[in-house]
N, C-alpha and C positions, 0 to 999 in steps of 0.2 A: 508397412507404413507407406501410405501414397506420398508424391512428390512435396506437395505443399507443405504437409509435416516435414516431412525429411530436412526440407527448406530451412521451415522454420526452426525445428532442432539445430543446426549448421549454424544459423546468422546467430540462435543463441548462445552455442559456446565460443562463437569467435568475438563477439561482445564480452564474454565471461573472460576469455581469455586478454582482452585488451584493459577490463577492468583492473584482472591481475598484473600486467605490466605496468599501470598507471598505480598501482599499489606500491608493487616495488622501484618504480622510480621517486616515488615519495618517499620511500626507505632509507633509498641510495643518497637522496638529498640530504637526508638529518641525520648520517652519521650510521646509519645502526649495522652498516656491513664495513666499518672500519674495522671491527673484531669480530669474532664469530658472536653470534647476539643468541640468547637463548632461546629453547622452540616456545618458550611461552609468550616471547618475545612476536612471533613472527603468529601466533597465534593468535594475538590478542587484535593487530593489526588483521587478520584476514576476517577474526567476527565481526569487528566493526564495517568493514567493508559490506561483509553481508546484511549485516544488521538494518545499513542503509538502503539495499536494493531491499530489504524485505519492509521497510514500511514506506519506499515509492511504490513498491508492488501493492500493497495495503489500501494506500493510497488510490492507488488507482482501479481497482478493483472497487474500491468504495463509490467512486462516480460511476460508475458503470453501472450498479446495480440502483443509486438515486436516478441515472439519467433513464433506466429503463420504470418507471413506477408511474409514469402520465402525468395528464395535471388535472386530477380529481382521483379522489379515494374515497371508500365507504368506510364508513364507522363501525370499529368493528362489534360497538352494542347495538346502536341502532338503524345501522345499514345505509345511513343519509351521505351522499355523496359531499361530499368539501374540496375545495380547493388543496392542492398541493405547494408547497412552496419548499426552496432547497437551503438548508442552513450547514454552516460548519463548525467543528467543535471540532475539540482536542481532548485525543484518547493517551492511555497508555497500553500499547500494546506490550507482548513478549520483547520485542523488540527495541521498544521507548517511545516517544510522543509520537501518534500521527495524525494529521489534521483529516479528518473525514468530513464529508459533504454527505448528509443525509435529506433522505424526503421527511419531510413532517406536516402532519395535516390538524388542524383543528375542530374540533366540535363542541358549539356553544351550548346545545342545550344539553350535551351528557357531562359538559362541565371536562373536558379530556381534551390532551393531544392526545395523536398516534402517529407509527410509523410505519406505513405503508409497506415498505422494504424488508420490515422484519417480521 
């Protein structure tokens, strides 16, 4: 693994790991280590947690791949270059809603959008 990976694996789990303390400080606030809380307890709080980084990552993963698509697309029946333009909509992913930013292009005379990206 060169440096820069290695780097960035590091900054990743010390973010994960500060995630998880800001977990269980929210825990510690609303009571649930007054008694021993059950593992499905402590369970349920750490999918949710993930659930969130998994559709900021979604998220963000989705502009990246709209910002990379230019600003013209062909058609994919009839090959005529169109304009691009970036729209957002709400999905549901595995996860639950994420608001995605797609490329979508129009073509008048095939009577169609499309979407570049996909």
């Amino acid at each position: 693994m060169d440096a820069v990976v290695e780097k960035r694996q590091e900054e990743k789990q010390q973010l994960l790991r500060r995630l998880t303390e800001l977990m269980v400080e929210e825990q510690r606030e609303q009571g649930l280590y007054q008694k021993v809380p059950r593992y499905s307890e402590l369970e349920v709080a750490a999918r949710a947690l993930a659930e969130e980084l998994a559709r900021q990552a979604q998220e963000r993963s989705a502009r990246e791949v709209a910002a990379g698509c230019g600003s013209k697309a062909a058609c994919p029946t009839c090959g005529e270059e169109h304009p691009v333009r970036l729209e957002k909509r709400t999905m549901t992913s595995l996860d639950g809603p994420v608001e995605l930013v797609e490329a979508v292009a129009d073509c008048r005379p095939c009577r169609r959008s499309f979407f570049p990206s996909a």
